[in-house]
Every structure is written in structure tokens, then in C-alpha cells.
VONUZA-425751 format. One record per residue: residue in one letter; x, y, z of N, C-alpha, C in turn. Coordinates in steps of 0.1 Angstrom, whole numbers. Example, Ala and Ser with C-alpha at 12.3 -4.5 7.8 and 13.67 -1.06 7.14 Angstrom:
# VONUZA-425751
res nX nY nZ caX caY caZ cX cY cZ
A 132 -57 78 123 -45 78 132 -33 78
S 128 -22 71 137 -11 71 129 0 79
# end
This chain:
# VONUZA-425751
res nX nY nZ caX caY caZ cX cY cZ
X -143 -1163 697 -148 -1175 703 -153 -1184 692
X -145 -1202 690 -154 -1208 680 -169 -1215 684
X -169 -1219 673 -190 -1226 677 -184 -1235 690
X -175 -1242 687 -171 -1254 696 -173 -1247 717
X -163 -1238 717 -159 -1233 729 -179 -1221 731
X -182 -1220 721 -194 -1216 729 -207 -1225 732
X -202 -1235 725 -211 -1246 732 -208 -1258 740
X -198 -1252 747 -192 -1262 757 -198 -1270 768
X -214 -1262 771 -224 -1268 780 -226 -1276 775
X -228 -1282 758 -233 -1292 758 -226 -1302 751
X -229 -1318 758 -221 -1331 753 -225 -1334 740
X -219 -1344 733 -219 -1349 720 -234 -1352 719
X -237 -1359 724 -254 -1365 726 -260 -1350 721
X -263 -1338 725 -268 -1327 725 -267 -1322 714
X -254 -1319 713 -248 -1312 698 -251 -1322 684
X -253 -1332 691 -260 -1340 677 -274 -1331 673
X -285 -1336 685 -297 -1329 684 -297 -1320 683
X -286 -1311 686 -290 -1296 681 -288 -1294 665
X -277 -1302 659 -277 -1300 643 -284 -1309 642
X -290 -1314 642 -304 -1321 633 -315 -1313 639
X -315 -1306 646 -325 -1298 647 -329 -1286 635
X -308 -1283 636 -312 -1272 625 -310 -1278 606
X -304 -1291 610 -309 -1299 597 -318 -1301 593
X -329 -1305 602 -344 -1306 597 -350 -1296 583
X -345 -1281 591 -348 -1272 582 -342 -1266 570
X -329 -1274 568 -320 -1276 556 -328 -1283 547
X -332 -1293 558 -336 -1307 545 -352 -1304 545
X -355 -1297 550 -371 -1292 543 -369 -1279 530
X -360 -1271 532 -358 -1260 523 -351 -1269 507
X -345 -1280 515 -337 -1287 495 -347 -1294 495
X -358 -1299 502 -366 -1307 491 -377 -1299 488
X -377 -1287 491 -388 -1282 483 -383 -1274 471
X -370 -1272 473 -360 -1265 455 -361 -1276 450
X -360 -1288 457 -356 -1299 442 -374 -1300 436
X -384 -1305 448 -399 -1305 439 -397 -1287 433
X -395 -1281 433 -398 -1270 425 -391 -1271 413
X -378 -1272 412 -367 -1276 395 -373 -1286 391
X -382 -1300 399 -384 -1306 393 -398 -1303 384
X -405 -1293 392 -418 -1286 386 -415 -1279 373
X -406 -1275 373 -399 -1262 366 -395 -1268 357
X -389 -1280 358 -383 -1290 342 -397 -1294 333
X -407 -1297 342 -415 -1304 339 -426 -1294 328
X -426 -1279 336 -436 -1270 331 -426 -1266 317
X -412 -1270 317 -404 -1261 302 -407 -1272 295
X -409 -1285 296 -411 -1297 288 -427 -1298 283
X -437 -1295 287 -445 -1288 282 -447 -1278 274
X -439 -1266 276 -442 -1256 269 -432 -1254 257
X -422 -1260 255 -415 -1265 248 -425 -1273 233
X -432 -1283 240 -435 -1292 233 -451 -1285 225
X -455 -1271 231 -467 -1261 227 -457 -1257 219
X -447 -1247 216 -442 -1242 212 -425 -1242 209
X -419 -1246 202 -408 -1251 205 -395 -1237 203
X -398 -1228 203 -395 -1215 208 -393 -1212 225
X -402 -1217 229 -403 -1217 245 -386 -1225 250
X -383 -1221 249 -365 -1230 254 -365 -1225 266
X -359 -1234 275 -351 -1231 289 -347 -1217 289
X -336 -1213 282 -331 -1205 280 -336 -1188 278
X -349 -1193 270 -356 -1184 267 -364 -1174 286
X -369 -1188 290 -371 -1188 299 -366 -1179 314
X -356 -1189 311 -343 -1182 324 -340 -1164 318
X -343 -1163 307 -334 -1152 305 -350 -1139 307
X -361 -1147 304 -375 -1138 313 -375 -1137 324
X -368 -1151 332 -371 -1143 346 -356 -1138 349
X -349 -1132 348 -339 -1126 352 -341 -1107 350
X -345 -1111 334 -351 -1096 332 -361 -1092 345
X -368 -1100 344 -380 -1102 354 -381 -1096 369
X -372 -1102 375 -366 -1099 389 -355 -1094 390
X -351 -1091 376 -338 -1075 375 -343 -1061 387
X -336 -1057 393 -338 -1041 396 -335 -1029 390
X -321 -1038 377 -318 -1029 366 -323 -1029 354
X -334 -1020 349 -342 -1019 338 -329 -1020 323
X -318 -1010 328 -300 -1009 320 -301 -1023 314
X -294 -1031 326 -291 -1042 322 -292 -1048 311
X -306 -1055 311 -307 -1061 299 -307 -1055 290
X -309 -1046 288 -302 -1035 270 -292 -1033 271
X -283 -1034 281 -269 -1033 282 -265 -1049 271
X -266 -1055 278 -267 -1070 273 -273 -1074 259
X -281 -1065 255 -285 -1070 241 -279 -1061 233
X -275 -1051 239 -264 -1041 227 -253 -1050 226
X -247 -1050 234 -235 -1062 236 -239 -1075 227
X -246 -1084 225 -248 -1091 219 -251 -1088 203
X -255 -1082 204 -262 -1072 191 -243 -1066 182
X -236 -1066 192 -225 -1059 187 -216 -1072 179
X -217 -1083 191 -212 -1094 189 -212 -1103 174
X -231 -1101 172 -238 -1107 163 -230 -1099 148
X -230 -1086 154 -226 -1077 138 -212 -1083 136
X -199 -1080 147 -190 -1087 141 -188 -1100 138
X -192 -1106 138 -199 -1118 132 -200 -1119 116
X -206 -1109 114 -214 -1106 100 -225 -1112 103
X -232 -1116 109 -245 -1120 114 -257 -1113 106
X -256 -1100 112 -265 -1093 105 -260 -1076 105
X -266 -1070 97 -260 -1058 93 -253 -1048 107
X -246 -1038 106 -242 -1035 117 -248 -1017 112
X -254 -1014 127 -264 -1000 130 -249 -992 125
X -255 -978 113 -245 -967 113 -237 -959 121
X -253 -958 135 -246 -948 147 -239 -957 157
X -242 -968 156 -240 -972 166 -251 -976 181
X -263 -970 179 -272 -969 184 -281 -981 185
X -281 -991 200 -288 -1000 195 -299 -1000 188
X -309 -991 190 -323 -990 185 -323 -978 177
X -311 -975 166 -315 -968 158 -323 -975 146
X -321 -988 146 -332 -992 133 -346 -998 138
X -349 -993 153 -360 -996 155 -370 -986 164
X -382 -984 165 -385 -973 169 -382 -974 187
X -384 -966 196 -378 -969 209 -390 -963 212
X -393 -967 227 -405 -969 236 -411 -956 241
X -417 -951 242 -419 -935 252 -420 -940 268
X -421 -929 276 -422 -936 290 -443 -942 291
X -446 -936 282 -462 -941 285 -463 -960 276
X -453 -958 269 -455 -975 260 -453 -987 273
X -439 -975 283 -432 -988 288 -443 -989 297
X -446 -974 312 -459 -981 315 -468 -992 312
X -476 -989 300 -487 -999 296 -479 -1011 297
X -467 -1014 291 -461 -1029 288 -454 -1034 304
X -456 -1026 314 -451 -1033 326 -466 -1036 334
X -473 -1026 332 -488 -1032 340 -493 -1043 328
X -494 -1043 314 -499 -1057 311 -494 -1073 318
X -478 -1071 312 -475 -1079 319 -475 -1084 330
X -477 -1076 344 -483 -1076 355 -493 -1085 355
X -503 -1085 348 -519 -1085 344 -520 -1102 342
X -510 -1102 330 -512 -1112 322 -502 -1123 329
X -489 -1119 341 -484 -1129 351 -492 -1131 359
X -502 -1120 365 -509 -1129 372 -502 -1120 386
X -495 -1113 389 -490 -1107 397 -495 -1097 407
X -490 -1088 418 -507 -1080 425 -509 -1071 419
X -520 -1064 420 -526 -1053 409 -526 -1040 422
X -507 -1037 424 -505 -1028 426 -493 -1015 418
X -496 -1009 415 -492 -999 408 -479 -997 411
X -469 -992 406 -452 -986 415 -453 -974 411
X -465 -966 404 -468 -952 404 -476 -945 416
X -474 -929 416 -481 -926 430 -499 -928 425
X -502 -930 435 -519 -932 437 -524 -923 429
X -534 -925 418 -541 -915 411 -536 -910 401
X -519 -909 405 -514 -903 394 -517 -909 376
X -516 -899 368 -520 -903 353 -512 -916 347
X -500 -918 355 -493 -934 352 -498 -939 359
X -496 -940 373 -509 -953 383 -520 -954 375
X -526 -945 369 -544 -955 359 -538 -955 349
X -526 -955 343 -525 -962 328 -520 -975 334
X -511 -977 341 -501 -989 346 -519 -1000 350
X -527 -992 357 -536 -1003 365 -547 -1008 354
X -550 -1001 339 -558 -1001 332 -550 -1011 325
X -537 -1011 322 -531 -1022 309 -531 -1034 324
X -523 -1030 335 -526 -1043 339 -542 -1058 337
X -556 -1049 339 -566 -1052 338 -568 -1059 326
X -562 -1055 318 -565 -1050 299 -556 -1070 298
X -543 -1066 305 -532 -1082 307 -544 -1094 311
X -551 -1089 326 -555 -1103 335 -563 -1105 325
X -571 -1096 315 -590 -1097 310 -583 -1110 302
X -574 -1100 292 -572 -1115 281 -564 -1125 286
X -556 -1132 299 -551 -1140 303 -569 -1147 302
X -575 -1147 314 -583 -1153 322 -594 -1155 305
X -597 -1147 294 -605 -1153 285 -596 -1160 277
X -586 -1155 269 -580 -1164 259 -574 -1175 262
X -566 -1177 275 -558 -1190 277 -567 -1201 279
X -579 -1204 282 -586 -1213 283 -587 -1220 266
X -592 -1207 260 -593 -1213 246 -578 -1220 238
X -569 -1209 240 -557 -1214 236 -554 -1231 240
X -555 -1230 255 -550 -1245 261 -562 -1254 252
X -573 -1253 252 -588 -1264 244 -578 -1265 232
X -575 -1256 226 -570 -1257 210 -559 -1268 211
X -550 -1265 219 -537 -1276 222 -536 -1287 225
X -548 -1287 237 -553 -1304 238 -558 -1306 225
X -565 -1305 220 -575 -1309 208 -563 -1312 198
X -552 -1306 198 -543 -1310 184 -536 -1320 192
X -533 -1320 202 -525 -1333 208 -530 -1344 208
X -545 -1343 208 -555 -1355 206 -556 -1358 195
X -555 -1349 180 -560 -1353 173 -547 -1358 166
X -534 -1363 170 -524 -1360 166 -522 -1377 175
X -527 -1380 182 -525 -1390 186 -528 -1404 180
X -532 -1417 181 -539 -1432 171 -553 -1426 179
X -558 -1431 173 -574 -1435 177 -576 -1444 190
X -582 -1445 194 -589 -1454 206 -593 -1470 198
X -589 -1483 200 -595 -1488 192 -604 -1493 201
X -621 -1505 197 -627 -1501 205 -627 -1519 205
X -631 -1528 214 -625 -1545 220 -627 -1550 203
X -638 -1544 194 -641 -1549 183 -627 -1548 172
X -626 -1539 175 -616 -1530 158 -605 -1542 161
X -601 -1540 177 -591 -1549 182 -588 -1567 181
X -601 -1570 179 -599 -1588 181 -597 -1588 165
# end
């Protein structure tokens, strides 16, 4: 049966109102992606301009890791890269083959700590994906804490520091006098 023949009850007049009914909520869902990319341009042009390391790029490729379900993936992807970079002559190429044989690799208690900081320090809920009590649930909820403590004290000071070079990096104020 097509859309047409099951909505044969209703005339042209109707089937207008019915798609702009369900337009409405098309055109509420794009303009809040576009105010958001447009938020999203605006917060990488900022932090760009803190740090000029902060790239788009950089960016997109944290939240992907980010909202990955495959932990693989991205080390799939940086072996690969890493392989790419060697033939290249880029930079020296690993003996074994091993991506992280020239670097030390993580235990499962490093990664814990480093997924509840992060946690902590996005700002995210301060729920655990370990079981309740268990000796990873209080490492995971302690680094998360350990993340929010130094978010919520250092970033204030960090941001003061950044205005303060932005200002002082700017002309002076002149004052009606300096001016005539």
C-alpha cells in the first residue's frame, strides 16, 4: 500500500497540513543542528585561538574516540597510521612490529583511572561502568573526582590567565585626553 492510497480520506487541503505538521518538527530539529555547528564553529575558534594545537580535527577525532563503543578501533587506526607514517620515512619504523613496542602500554588499572578522570574533568555523570563497590568502581569514581576537583579549581585560573594575555596583548584604552 503507498503513502498516497493510505491516505485517501484526506484532500489536498489536509495532506498539506498534515506535512507541515510533520515539517514543523523537521524544521525545529535543523535549526537547532545548525545553532549547534554554529556553536561548535564558534567554541573551535576560540580554542584554537587559546591554543593553536586545538584544530577541528583534533577535535572531531576526540569525540569519535569519545562516543566510540570500540575501545580496538582507534588503535587500530593509529597502528595504521603509524604504519603509514614509517613508510614514509617519517619516523623510524618499530622492530616487532608492535605498535607500542617503543612505548610503555597501559595496565587495566592506568586505563580505569584515565576513563573515570576524564569522566570527571568532561563533566559527565559520576557513574561508574564497574560493578558497585567493586575495587575498579572506587578507582574509576576516585580518578573521576580527582578529574571534576582539578576541572572546577584550575580552569577558572587557566581561563583569568588567558583573558589577562588577551588584554594585555590588545592597545590600551585611550582616555578623551590622550585622544584630542
Amino acid at each position: 500500500m503507498t503513502a498516497a492510497a493510505s491516505n485517501s480520506k484526506l484532500d489536498d487541503g489536509q495532506r498539506q497540513k498534515l506535512f507541515a505538521y510533520h515539517f514543523r518538527k523537521e524544521l525545529t530539529a535543523e535549526t537547532k543542528r545548525r545553532e549547534a555547528a554554529a556553536d561548535k564553529t564558534a567554541n573551535r575558534k576560540v580554542a584554537k585561538a587559546a591554543d593553536p594545537s586545538f584544530t577541528g580535527q583534533k577535535f572531531d577525532h576526540y569525540l569519535k574516540a569519545h562516543f566510540g563503543e570500540d575501545d580496538q578501533k582507534p588503535v587500530d587506526r593509529l597502528k595504521s597510521d603509524r604504519e603509514n607514517l614509517e613508510w614514509l620515512g617519517l619516523i623510524p619504523a618499530t622492530s616487532s612490529g608492535d605498535l607500542l613496542a617503543q612505548i610503555d602500554r597501559v595496565d587495566n588499572e592506568q586505563l580505569i583511572q584515565a576513563k573515570g578522570y576524564k569522566a570527571g574533568l568532561l563533566g559527565l555523570e559520576r557513574r561508574s561502568p564497574y560493578d558497585g563497590g567493586s575495587s575498579d568502581d572506587k578507582l574509576w569514581l576516585a580518578s573521576f573526582d580527582a578529574g571534576k576537583t582539578e576541572y572546577e579549581t584550575e580552569i577558572p585560573d587557566i581561563l583569568a590567565r588567558l583573558e589577562e594575555d588577551a588584554d594585555a596583548e590588545s592597545p590600551p584604552d585611550l582616555d578623551e585626553d590622550e585622544a584630542a
